[in-house]
PDB file with SEQRES, HELIX, SHEET and CRYST1 records, atoms N, CA, C and O in Angstrom:
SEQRES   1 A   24  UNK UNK UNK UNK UNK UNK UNK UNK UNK UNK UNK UNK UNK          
SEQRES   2 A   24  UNK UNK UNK UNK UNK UNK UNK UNK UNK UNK UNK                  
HELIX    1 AA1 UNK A    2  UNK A   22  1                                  21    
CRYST1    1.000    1.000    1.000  90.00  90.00  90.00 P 1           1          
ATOM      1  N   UNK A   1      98.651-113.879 -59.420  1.00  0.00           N  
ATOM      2  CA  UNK A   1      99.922-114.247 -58.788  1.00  0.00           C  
ATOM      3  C   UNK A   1     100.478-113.057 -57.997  1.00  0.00           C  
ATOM      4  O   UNK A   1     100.868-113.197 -56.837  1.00  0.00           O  
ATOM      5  N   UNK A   2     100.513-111.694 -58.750  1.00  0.00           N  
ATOM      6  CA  UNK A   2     100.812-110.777 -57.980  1.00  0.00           C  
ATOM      7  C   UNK A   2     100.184-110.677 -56.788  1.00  0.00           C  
ATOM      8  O   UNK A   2     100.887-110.589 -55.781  1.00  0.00           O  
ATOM      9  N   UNK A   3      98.720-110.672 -56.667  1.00  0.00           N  
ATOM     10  CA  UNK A   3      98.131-110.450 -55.381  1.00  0.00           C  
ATOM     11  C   UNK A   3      98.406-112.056 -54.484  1.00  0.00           C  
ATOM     12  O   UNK A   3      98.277-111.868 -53.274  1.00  0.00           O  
ATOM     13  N   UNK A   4      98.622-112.992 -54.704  1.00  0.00           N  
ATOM     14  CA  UNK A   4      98.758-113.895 -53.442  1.00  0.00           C  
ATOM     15  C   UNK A   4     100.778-113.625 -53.314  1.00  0.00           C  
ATOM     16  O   UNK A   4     101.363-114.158 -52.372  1.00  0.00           O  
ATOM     17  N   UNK A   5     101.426-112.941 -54.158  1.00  0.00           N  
ATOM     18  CA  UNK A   5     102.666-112.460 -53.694  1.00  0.00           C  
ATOM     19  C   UNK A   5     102.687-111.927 -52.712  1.00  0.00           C  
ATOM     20  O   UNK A   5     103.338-112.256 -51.720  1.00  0.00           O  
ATOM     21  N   UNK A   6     101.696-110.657 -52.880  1.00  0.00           N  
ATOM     22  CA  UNK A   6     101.750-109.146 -52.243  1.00  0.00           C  
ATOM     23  C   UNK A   6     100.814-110.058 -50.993  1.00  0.00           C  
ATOM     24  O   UNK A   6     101.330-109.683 -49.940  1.00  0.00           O  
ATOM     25  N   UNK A   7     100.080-110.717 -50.766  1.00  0.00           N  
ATOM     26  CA  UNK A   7      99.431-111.184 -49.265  1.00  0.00           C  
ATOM     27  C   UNK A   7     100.585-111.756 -48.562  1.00  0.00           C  
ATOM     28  O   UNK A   7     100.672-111.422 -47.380  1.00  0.00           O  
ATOM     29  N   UNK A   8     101.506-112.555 -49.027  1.00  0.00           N  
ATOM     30  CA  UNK A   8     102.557-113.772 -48.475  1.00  0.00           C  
ATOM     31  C   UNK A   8     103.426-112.669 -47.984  1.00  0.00           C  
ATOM     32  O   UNK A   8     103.895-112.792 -46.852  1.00  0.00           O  
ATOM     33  N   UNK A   9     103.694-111.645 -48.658  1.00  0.00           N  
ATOM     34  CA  UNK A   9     104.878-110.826 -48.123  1.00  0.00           C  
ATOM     35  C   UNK A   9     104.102-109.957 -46.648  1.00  0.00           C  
ATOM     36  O   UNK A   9     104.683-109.864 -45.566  1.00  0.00           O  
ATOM     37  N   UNK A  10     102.858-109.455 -46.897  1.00  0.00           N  
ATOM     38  CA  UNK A  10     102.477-108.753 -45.829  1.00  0.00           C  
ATOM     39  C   UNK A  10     102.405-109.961 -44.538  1.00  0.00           C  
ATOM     40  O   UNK A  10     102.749-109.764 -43.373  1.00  0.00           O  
ATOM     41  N   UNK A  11     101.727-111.553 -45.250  1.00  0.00           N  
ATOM     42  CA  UNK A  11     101.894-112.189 -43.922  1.00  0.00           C  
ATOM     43  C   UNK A  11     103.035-112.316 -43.461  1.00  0.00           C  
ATOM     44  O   UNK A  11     103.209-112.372 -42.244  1.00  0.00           O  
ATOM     45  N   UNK A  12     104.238-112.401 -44.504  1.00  0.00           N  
ATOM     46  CA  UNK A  12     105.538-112.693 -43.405  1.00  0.00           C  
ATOM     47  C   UNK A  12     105.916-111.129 -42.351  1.00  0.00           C  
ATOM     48  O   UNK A  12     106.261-110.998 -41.177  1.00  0.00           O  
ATOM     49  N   UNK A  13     105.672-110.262 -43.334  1.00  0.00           N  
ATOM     50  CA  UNK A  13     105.918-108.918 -43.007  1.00  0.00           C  
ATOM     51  C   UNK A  13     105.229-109.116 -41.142  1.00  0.00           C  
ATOM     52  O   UNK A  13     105.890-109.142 -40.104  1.00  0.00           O  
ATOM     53  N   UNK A  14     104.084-109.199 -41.277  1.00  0.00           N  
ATOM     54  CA  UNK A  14     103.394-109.157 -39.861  1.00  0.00           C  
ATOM     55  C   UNK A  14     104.189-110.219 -39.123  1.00  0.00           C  
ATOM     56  O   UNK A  14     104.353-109.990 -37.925  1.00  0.00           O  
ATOM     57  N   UNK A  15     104.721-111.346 -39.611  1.00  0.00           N  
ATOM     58  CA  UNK A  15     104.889-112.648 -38.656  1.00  0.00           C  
ATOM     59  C   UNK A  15     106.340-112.208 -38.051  1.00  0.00           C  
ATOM     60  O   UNK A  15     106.596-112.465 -36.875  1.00  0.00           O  
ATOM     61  N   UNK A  16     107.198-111.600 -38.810  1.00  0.00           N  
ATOM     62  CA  UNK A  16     108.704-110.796 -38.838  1.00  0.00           C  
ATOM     63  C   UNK A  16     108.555-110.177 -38.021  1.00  0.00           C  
ATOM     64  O   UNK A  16     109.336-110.479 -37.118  1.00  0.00           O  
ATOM     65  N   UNK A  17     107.597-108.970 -37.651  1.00  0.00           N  
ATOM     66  CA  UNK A  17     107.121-108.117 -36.502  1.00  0.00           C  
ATOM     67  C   UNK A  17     106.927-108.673 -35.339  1.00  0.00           C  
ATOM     68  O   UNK A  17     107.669-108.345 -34.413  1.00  0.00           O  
ATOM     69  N   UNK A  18     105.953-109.575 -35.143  1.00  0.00           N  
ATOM     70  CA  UNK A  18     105.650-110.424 -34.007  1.00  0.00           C  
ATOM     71  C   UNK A  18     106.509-110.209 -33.144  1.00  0.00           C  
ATOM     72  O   UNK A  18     106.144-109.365 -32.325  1.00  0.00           O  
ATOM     73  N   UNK A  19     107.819-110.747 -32.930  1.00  0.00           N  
ATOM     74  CA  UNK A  19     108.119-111.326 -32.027  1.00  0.00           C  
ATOM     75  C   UNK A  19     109.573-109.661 -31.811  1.00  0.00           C  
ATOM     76  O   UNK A  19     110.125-109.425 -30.736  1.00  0.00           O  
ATOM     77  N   UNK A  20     109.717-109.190 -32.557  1.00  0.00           N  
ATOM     78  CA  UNK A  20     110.162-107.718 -32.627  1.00  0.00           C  
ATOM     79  C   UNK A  20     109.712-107.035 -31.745  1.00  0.00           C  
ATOM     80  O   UNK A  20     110.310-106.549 -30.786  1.00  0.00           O  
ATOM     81  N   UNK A  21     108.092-106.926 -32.163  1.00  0.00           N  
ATOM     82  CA  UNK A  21     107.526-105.699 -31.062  1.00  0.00           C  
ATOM     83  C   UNK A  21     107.255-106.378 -29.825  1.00  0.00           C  
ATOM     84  O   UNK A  21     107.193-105.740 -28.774  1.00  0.00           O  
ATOM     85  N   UNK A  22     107.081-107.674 -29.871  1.00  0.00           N  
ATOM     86  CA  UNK A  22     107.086-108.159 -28.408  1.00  0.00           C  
ATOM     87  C   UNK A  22     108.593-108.023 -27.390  1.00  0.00           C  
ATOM     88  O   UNK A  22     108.640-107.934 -26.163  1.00  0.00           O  
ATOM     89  N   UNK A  23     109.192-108.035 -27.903  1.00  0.00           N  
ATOM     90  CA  UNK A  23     110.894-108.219 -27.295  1.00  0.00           C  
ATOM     91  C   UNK A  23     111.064-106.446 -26.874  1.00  0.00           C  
ATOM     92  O   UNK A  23     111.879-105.869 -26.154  1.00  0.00           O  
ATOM     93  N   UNK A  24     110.185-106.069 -27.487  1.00  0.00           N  
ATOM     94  CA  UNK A  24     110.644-104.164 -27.268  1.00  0.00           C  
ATOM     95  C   UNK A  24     109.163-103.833 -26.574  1.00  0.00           C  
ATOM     96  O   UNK A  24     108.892-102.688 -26.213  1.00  0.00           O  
TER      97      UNK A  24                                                      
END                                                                             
């Protein structure tokens, strides 16, 4: 459980970024 936590957070983590580093 911990490790499909720790994946879900890095995917949102990356998906959160997306559109961040695109706008900058």
């Amino acid at each position: 459980y911990q490790r499909q936590l720790s994946t879900a957070i890095k995917r949102a983590r990356y998906l959160a970024l997306l559109p961040y580093c695109d706008s900058h």
